[in-house]
C-alpha positions as CSV (number, residue, x, y, z in Angstrom):
1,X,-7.1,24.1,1.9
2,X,-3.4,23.5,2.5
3,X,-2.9,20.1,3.7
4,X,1.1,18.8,4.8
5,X,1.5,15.1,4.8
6,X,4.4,13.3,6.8
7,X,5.5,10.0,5.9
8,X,8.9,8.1,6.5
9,X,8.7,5.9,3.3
10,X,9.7,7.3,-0.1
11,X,6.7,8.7,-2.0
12,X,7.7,9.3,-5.4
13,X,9.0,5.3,-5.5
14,X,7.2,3.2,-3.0
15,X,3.5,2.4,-3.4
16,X,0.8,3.9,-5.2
17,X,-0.7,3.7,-1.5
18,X,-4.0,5.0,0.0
19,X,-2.5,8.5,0.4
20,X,-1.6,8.6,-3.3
21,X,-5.0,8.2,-4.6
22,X,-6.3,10.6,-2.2
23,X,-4.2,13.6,-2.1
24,X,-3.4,13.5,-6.0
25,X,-7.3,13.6,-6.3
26,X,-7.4,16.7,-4.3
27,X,-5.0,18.6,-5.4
28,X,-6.9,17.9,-8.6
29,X,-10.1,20.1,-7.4
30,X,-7.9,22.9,-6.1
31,X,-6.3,21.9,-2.9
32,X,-2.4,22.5,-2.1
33,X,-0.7,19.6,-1.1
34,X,2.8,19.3,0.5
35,X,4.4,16.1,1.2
36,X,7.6,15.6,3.2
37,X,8.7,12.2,2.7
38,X,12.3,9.7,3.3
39,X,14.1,8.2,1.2
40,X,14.0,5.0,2.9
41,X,15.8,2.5,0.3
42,X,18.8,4.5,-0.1
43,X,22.4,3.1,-0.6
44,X,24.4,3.5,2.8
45,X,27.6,5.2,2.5
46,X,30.6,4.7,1.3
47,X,28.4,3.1,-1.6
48,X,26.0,6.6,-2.2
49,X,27.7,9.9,-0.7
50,X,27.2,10.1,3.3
51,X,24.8,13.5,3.0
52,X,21.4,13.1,1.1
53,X,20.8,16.9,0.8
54,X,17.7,18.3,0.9
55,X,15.4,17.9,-2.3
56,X,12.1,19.4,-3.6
57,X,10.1,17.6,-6.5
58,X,7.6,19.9,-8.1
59,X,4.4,18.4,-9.5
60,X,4.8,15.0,-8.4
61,X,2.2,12.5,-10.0
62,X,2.1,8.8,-9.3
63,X,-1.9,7.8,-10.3
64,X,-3.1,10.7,-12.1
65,X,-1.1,13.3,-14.6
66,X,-3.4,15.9,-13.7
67,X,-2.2,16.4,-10.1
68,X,0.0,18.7,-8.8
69,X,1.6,17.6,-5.7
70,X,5.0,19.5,-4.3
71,X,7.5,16.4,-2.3
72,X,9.9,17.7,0.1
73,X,12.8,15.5,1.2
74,X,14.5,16.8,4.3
75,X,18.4,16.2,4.2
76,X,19.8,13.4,6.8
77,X,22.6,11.0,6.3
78,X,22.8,7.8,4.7
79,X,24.0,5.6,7.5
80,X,21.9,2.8,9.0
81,X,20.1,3.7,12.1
82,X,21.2,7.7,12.6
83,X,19.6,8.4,8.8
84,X,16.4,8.1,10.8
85,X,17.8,10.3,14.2
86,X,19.4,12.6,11.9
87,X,15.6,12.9,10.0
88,X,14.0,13.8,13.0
89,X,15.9,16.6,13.4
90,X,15.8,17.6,10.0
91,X,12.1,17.0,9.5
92,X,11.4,19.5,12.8
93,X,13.0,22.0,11.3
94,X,11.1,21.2,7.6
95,X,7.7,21.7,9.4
96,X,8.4,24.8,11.1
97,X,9.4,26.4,8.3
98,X,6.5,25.1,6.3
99,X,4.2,26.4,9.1
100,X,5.7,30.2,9.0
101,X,5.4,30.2,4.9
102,X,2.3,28.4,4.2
103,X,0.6,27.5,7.5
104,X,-1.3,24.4,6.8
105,X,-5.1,23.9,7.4
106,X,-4.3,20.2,9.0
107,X,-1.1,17.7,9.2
108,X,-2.3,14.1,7.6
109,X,0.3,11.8,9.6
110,X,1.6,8.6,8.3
111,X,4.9,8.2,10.4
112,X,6.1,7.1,13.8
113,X,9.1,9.2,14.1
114,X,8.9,11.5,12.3
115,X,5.3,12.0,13.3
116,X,6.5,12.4,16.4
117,X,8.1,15.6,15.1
118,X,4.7,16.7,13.1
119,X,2.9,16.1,16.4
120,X,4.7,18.4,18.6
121,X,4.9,21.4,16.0
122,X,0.9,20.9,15.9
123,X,0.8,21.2,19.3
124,X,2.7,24.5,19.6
125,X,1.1,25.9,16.4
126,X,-2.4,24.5,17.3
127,X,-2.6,23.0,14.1
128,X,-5.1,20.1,13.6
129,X,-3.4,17.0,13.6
130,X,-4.7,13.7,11.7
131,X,-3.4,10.3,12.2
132,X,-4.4,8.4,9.0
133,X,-4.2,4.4,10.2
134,X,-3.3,2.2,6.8
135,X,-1.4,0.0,8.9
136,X,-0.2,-1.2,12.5
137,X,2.8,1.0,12.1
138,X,5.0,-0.3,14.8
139,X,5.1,-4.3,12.9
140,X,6.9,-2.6,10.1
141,X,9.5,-1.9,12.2
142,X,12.6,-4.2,10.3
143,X,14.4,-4.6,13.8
144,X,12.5,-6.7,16.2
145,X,14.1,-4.9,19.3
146,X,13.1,-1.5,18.3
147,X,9.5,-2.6,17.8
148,X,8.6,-2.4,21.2
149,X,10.1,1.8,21.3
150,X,7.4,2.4,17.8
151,X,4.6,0.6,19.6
152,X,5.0,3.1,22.0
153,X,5.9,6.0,19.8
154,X,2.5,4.5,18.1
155,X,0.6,4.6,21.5
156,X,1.7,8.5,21.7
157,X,0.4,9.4,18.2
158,X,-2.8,8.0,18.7
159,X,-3.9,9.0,21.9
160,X,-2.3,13.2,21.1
161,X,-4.2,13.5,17.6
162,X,-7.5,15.4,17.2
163,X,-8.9,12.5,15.1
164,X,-8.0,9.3,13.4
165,X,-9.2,8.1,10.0
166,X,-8.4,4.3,9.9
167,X,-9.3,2.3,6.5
168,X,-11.0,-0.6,7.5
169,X,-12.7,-1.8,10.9
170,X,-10.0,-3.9,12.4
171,X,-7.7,-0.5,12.5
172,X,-10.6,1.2,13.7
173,X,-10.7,-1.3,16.6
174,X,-7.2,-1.2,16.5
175,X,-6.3,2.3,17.7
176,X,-9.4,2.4,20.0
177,X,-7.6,-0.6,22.2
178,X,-4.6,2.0,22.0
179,X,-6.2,4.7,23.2
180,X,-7.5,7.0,20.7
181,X,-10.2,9.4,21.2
182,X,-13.3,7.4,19.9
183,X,-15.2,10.5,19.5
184,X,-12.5,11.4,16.7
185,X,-12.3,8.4,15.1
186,X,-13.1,7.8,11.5
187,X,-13.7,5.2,9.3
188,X,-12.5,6.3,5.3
189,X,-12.3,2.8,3.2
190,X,-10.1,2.1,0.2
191,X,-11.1,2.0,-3.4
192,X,-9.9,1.6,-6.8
193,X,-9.7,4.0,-10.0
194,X,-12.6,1.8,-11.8
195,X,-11.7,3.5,-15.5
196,X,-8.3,2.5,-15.5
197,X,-8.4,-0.7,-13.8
198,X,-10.8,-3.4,-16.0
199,X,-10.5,-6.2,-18.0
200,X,-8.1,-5.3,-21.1
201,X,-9.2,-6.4,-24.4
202,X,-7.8,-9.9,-25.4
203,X,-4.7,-8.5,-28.1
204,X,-3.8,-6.4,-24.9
205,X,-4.0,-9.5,-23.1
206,X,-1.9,-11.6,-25.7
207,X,0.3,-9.6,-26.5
208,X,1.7,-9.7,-22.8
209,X,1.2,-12.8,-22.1
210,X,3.2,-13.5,-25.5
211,X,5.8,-10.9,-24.3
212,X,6.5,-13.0,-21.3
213,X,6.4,-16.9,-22.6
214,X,3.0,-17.2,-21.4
215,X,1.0,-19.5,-23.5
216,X,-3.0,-19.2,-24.4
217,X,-3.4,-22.9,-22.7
218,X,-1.1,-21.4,-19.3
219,X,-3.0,-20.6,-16.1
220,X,-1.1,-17.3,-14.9
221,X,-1.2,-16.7,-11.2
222,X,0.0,-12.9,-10.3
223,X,1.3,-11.3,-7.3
224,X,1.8,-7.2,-7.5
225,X,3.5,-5.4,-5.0
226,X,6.7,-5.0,-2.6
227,X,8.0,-8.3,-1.8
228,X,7.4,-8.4,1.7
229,X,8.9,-11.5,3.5
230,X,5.6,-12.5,4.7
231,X,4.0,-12.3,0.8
232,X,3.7,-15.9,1.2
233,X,5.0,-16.1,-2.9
234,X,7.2,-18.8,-1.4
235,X,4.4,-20.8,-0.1
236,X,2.6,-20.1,-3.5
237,X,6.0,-21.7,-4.8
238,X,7.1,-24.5,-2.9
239,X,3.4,-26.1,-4.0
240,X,3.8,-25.4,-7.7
241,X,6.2,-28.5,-8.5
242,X,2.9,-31.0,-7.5
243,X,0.7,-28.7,-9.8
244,X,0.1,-28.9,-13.2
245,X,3.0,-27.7,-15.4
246,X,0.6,-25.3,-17.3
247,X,0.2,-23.5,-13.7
248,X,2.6,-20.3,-13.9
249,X,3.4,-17.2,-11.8
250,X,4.7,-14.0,-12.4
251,X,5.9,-11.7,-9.7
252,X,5.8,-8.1,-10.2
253,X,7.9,-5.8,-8.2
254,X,10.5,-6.0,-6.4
255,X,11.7,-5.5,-2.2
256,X,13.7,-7.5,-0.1
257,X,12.3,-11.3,-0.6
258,X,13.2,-10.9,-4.3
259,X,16.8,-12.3,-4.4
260,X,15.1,-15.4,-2.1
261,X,12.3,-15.5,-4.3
262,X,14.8,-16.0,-7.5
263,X,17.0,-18.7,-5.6
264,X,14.2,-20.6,-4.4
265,X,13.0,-20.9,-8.3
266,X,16.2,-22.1,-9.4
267,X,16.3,-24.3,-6.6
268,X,12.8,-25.9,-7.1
269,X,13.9,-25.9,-10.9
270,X,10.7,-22.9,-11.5
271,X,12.7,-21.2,-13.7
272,X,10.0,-21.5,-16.7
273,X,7.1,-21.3,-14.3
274,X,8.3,-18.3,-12.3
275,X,8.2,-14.7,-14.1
276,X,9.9,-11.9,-12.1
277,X,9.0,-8.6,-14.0
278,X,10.8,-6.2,-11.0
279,X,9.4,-2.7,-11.2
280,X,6.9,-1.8,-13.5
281,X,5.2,1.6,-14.5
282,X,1.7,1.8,-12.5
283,X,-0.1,2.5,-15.8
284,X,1.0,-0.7,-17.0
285,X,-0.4,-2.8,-14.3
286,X,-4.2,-3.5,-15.1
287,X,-2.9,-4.7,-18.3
288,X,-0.5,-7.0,-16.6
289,X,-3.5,-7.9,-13.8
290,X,-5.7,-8.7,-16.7
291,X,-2.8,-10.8,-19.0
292,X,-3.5,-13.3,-15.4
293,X,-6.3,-15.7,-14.6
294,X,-5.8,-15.8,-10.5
295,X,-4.6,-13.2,-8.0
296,X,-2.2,-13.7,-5.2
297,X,-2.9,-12.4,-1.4
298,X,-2.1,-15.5,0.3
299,X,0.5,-13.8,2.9
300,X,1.5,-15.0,6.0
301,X,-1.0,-14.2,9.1
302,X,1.4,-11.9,11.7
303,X,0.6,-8.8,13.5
304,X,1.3,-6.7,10.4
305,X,-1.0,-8.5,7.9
306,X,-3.7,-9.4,10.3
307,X,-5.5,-6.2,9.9
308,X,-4.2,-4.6,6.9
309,X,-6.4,-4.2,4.0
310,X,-4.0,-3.4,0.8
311,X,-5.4,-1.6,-2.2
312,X,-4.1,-4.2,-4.6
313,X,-6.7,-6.7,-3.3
314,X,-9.1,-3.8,-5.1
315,X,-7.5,-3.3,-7.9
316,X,-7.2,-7.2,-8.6
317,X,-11.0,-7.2,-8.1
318,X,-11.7,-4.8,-10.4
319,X,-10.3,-6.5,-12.9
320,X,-12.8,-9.0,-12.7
321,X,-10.0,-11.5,-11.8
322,X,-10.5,-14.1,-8.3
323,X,-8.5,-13.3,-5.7
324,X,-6.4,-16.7,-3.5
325,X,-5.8,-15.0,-0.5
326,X,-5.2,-16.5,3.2
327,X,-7.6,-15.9,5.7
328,X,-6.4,-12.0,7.1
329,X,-9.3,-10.9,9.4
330,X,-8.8,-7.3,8.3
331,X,-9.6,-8.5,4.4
332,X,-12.1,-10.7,5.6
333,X,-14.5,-8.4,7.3
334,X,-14.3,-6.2,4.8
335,X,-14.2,-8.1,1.7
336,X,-16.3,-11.5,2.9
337,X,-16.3,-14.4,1.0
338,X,-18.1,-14.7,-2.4
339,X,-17.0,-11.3,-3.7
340,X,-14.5,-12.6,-6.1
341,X,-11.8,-13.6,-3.3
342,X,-11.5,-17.7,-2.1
343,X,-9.9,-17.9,1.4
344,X,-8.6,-20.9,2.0
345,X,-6.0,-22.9,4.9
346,X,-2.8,-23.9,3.9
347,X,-4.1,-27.8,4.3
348,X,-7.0,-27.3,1.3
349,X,-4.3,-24.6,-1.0
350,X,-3.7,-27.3,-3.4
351,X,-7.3,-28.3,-4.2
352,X,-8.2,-24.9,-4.0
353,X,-6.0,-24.1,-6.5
354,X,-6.6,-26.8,-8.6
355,X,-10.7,-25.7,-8.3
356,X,-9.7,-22.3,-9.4
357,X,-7.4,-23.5,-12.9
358,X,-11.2,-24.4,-14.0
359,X,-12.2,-21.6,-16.5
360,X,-16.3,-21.7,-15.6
361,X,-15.0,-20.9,-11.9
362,X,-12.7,-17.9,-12.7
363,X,-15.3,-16.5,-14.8
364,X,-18.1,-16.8,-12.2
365,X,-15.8,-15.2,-9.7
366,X,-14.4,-12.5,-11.5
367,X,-17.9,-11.2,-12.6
368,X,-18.6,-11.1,-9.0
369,X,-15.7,-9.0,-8.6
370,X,-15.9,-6.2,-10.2
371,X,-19.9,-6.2,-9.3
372,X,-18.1,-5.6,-5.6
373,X,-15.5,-3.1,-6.3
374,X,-18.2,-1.2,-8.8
375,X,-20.4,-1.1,-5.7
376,X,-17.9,-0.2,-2.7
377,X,-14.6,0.9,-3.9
378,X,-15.0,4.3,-5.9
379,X,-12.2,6.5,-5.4
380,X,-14.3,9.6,-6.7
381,X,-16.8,9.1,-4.0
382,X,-14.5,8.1,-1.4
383,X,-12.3,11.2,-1.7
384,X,-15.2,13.3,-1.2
385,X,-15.6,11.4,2.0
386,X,-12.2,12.2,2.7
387,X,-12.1,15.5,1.7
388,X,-15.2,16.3,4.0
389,X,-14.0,15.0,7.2
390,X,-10.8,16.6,7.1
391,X,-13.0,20.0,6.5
392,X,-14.9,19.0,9.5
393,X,-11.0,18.1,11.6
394,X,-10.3,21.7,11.0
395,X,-13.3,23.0,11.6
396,X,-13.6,21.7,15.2
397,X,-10.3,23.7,16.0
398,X,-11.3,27.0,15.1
């Protein structure tokens, strides 16, 4: 099959997300994939040039060096606010072409905007079109007073598509209150590659946890991912000075809490007890994971987080490495308590914390962590799943 994903976030450096995993797996048994993605952390002119022509990266891999996945980047301009107007424009005209050359079999949507686009050349072309629900798009939106434009834009996209495929029930329940056909909607969950994410071997382990100052008798809290402003790594932070001083944390990644992140250290005098890595390869992360005794997941509870259900929170797991998260319904109904993740209210974080720098306990929880993940959270079964709904999609428009 020919499948065309649209998103409006940068694919090749942003994530390994849930439409990573899935579409580099299929392109793996034979499927042609075509991605149009945005490169959303670009430098606004004068500081990059004003035109960011238009781009095509052949056999794109981000979790598995087998794939073979073509990204297209439509052009647009590199000014704040019209790059996204201008992308629109750019983006219709991407699709139609695409759709004369190598007509696809469905369009997997991950965008407002630019979905919008997607949606209306389905439409015209009667090609079946798939809103795949990963998050409540319109709370990414940065500018509060354009929120309430997506959330309609979102209202649009869910009520016109043939189906939705959400990732966890809250989503489900989600675009159902928004209007999407319930007939068509799906539930696809999220897993976790269980071969490369384990437990490394203890020189692994030491010889990271030596690369970064970490000693043997340290307890090394971790947080992976794009530094969101609602992470909650400052909360983690602001508690650390009243915690033992063998109590560490290393942040990897980067986004745009990181330069708050690194004052707030200095500030609190954290400089030893706060590790900022920035990017790292993805094949490098389970042995960073596993170099850590406790995950972090503790972000703040607001419309984007309360239903969102991020694949790290698997990958920590399968680790076999206790997760500290806040109480985030989404997470909760599908990961309940005593599967490796403690939930706990800010009022009881220190003395949960302090309960969790006791060896026995991160052991007992991190065996039940991987027993979850090993049980639920197979990407080789789950893209199957995948694979076989969106052969169903298409079959229901012919």
């Amino acid at each position: 099959m020919n499948f065309l994903v649209i998103q409006e976030t940068d694919w090749i450096r942003r994530g390994p997300h849930q439409q990573h995993h899935l579409f580099e797996r299929l392109s793996k048994i034979g499927h042609r994939v075509t991605v149009l993605d945005f490169e959303i952390n670009y430098t606004p002119w004068p500081y990059s040039p004003l035109v960011a022509p238009r781009l095509i990266y052949e056999r794109i891999t981000r979790t598995d060096d087998e794939a073979n996945v073509c990204v297209i980047r439509p052009a647009t301009i590199r000014l704040p606010g019209l790059a996204r107007i201008v992308s629109m424009v750019t983006f219709f005209i991407e699709i139609m072409r695409i759709t004369k050359t190598i007509r696809p079999d469905v369009i997997v949507n991950y965008a407002i905007s630019t979905g919008l686009c997607a949606l209306a050349i389905a439409k015209i072309k009667n090609i079946p079109f798939v809103l795949h629900v990963i998050d409540a798009l319109h709370t990414l939106v940065p500018y509060r007073w354009l929120r309430p434009f997506a959330y309609w834009m979102e209202t649009i996209l869910l009520r016109n598509s043939n189906a939705t495929i959400y990732i966890n029930q809250k989503l489900k329940e989600y675009g159902l209150q928004h209007g999407a056909n319930p007939d068509y909607a799906h539930m696809v969950g999220t897993g976790v590659d269980l071969d490369l994410f384990e437990s490394r071997n203890n020189k692994d382990i030491n010889d990271i946890r030596a690369k970064w100052g970490i000693a043997s008798s340290d307890v090394l809290l971790i947080f992976v991912g794009w530094l969101y402003e609602f992470s909650g790594i400052d909360t983690i932070m602001r508690i650390l000075p009243s915690m033992p001083q063998s109590l560490k944390i290393m942040v990897v990644g980067t986004g745009e809490m990181e330069d708050n992140l690194v004052a707030l250290s200095e500030k609190l005098r954290l400089q030893n007890r706060v590790i900022f890595t920035g990017h790292q390869p993805y094949k490098n992360i389970p042995t960073l994971i596993s170099a850590a005794d406790i995950c972090l997941l503790y972000s703040t509870l607001n419309p984007t987080t309360r239903d969102i259900l991020p694949i790290k929170v698997y990958e920590y797991l399968a680790c076999s490495r206790p997760v500290l998260a806040s109480k985030l319904p989404g997470l909760i109904q599908e990961v309940p308590s005593g599967n490796g993740i403690i939930y706990t209210e800010s009022d009881y974080l220190v003395q949960t914390l302090k309960d969790m720098m006791e060896q026995n306990n991160r052991l007992k929880e991190g065996a039940k962590a991987r027993r979850f993940v090993e049980k639920h959270c197979n990407w080789s079964i789950i893209t199957i799943s995948f694979e076989k709904l969106l052969v169903q999609i298409t079959n229901l428009k012919q």
